[in-house]
Steps between C-alpha positions, in 0.01 A plus 500: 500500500180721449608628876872583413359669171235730675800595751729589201226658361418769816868548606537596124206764495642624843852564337318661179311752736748539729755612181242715384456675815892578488470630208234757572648607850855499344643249704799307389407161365847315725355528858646208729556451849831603604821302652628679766498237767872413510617224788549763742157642468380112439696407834294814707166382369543154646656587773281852548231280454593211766595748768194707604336512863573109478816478713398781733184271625503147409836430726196494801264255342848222354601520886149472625406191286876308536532538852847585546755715371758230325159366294423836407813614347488136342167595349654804321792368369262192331236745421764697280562177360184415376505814354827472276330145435181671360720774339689221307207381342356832432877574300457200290105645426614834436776426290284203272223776490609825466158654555382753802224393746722271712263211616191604255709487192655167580206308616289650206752368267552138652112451633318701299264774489238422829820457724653791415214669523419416877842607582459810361147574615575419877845703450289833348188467669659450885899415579672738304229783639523398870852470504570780381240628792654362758855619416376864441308476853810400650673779340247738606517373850882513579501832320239612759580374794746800607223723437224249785811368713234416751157327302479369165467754196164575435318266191437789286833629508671146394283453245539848354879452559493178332283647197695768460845279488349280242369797259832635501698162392247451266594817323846407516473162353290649237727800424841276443626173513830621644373777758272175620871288502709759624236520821547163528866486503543758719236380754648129476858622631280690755360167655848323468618762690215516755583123540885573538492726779303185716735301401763698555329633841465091573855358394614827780319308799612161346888605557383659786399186684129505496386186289381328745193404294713325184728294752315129333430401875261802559420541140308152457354496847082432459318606713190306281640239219333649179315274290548445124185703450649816685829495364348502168283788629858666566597430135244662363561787744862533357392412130223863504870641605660336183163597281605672165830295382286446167467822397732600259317267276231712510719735302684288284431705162686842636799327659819564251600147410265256706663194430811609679415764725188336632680172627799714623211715691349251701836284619635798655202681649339170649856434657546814638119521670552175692823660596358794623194397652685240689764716617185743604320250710888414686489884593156466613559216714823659632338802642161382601378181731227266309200632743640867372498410129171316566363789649591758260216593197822622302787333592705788310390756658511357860859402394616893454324629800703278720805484314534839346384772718436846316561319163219240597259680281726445169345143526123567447626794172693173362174293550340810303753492258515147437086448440515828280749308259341164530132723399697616196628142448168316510286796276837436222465164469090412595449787226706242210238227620241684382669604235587142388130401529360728283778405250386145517121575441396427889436901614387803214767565270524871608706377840786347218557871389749696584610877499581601158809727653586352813448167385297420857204270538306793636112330462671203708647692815145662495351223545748337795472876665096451493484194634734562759319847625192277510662218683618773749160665562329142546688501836560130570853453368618285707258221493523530119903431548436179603306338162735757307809279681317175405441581109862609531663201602230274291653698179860388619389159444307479237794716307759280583297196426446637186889509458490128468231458329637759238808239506303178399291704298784654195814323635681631169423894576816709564578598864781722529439401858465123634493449855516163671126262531612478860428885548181585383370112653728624847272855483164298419533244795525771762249687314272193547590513871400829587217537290401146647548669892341828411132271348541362836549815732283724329252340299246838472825642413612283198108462434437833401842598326375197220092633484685858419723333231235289322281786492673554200350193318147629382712860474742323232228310320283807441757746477765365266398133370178608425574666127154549336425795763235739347606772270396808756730345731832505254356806405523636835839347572613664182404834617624440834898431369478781248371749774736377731800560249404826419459586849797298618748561145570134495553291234599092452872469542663352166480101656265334269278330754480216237852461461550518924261179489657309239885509578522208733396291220761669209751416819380188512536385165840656413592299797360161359714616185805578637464184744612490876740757628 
């Protein structure tokens, strides 16, 4: 009780100061964050998010891991059902709490504080950063290459490509909520119909006789039966191509209407990806022999210069196009995490302020474009991508465990959304099964993604359970946020942090009163 009262007791004096400071800079007391993500704009973020430089690479290491063609295109259709199977779940968390952060928020609420907070910490301090490295490189690489058609583009100029690209979404997402979903919109249809023309390009030679590859008596031919571990090795291949069907609930406090649109969101756009990508690996395997496709660094672009002759270059400016809008994707929704854990206490409060005007959590995407520029300057990206793919999928898991958990724990609480046991237990048993493979295969791998996660521990304990911090250090902190909204003209949106925290339990007990629905 003495914790929950000292809580109360600084979220209170935050909201005192933070009134007063409206006052004196003349800013009007109602500042919230804004709905404007409607289901079309909630449909491009999953789906902007989902399709970056994924389906334009992985296709070489699904083929290389299942051994044959007929196992591959196997492995995509069930990867893009373990996705709607995770997306399920994540509907039924969304909807039962209606609170941004995705994975953080939900595992906070059902595990508690340390859990969330490892989440959060691993997400901040190294995936959502070298992600979003990796998929600016790649967009700085493909936008370069028809300037070095012969060598690779020099380091420098990538990285001061790749800078420059994430400055300049940074200011976007900071200026407006809709400029940042209008880019995202338009940049989604721009992928979709990247994707379309090689399918398109693909269903052509299909009528025109050359699918020799999908006939089943060439398609399953082995040269090498794969073993369990390598086909789940091609799972995880197709699953980084899947990565990012969770995160609209990162957003779930600006879309109009969550508890409809954000269900409605995620069964069409999951859907329509597995349709898509599948369809884009047939066209693949229509125009190019395995040893090509295995051959080929980007399968996409290999694709259009043997398919579409003077046009073959349109396929590395829709590999541009499609990493730019999965860069503005990813700084959107990692900037909410932050935002989410500052609201909860775990990061400093000024990162849960927001734009007094534009109503943008402008200390947040400072932070995520930081980190990100440092990531990139560090250099090693790509062995980073492997923990960052680990902690990924561990989240997953734990998440969805949490799901059932949540379920034993307040059976009464109101779900607008209830999904069968058999889903979230169907998700977790293949989750055990790859995670199980991937301890095996790459032990240094898996080793070092947890050491980066529980570094978090002695972080947590001294940073946020530890209350009775000397006074020069609140002082300091106090300074800090004040500073930083003068600096930044931010101020607390009107969500009373104390009420956010408290209304599973009000739904909880109206529940119990109106008994079982």
């Amino acid at each position: 009780m003495v914790g929950v009262e000292r809580k109360r007791t600084e979220a209170q004096r935050s909201i005192m100061k933070d009134s007063e400071l409206k006052r004196d800079s003349g800013i009007p007391e109602r500042v919230t964050l804004k709905k404007e993500i409607g289901l079309l704009s909630a449909c491009a973020i999953i789906i902007g998010n989902i399709i970056g430089s994924g389906i334009f690479i992985s296709p070489k290491g699904v083929l290389e891991h299942s051994g044959s063609v007929g196992l591959a295109l196997v492995v995509w259709v069930l990867g893009g059902g373990i996705a709607a199977l995770g997306s399920l779940c994540y509907a039924e968390l969304g909807v039962t709490i209606p609170k941004s952060g995705g994975d953080y928020s939900y595992v906070t609420e059902i595990f508690g504080g340390l859990m969330g907070f490892l989440l959060l910490w691993s997400a901040v301090l190294i995936m959502y950063p070298t992600t979003l490295a990796v998929i600016a490189l790649t967009f700085s690489n493909y936008v370069l290459q028809p300037v070095f058609p012969y060598c690779i583009p020099p380091y420098i100029a990538t990285r001061m490509l790749s800078t420059i690209c994430i400055l300049f979404l940074t200011w976007v997402n900071c200026y407006s909520v809709r400029l940042a979903t209008r880019i995202q919109d338009a940049f989604t249809v721009g992928k979709l119909l990247a994707l379309g023309l090689i399918i398109t390009v693909g269903l052509v030679q299909i009528f025109g006789g050359n699918y020799e590859s999908l006939t089943p008596q060439v398609a399953f031919m082995f040269n090498k039966a794969p073993s369990i571990g390598q086909i789940a090795l091609a799972f995880l291949h197709a699953s980084f191509a899947f990565s990012g069907w969770n995160f609209l609930n990162y957003v779930t406090e600006e879309v109009v209407d969550p508890r409809r649109n954000l269900p409605r969101a995620i069964y069409i756009s999951i859907p329509l990806v597995t349709f898509v990508y599948t369809l884009t690996n047939i066209a693949y395997f229509s125009s190019m022999s395995p040893e090509e496709l295995l051959s080929s660094n980007a399968v996409a672009v290999t694709f259009g210069e043997k398919l579409l002759g003077m046009f073959s270059t349109l396929m590395p400016i829709s590999v541009a196009l499609s990493t730019f809008g999965g860069i503005n994707g990813y700084l959107f929704t990692s900037s909410r995490l932050c935002f989410s854990g500052a609201r909860e206490g775990h990061l400093p409060s000024l990162l849960a302020m927001i734009h007094f005007k534009q109503c943008t959590p402008i200390p947040a995407l400072l932070v995520c474009c930081t980190a990100t520029i440092v990531i990139l300057c560090i250099g090693e990206t790509h062995n980073l991508i492997n923990y960052v793919s680990f902690i990924n999928y561990l989240s997953y898991g734990v998440t969805i465990a949490g799901l059932l958990y949540y379920r034993w724990k307040k059976p009464n609480l109101y779900r607008p959304i209830k999904v069968s046991l058999l889903v979230p237990v169907c998700y977790l048993l293949f989750w055990a099964l790859l995670l199980g493979f991937s301890l095996h295969s790459e032990p240094l791998v898996c080793g070092v993604g947890l050491v980066i996660m529980l570094t978090g521990v002695p972080v947590y304990f001294l940073g946020v359970y530890w209350k009775d911090k000397p006074k020069c250090i609140y002082d300091f902190i106090e300074w800090a946020t004040y500073l930083g909204q003068r600096v930044f003209f931010v101020v607390f949106p009107q969500i009373d942090p104390i009420e956010v925290a408290e209304w599973t339990d009000r739904s909880s007990f109206t529940s119990k009163a109106s008994g079982p629905l």
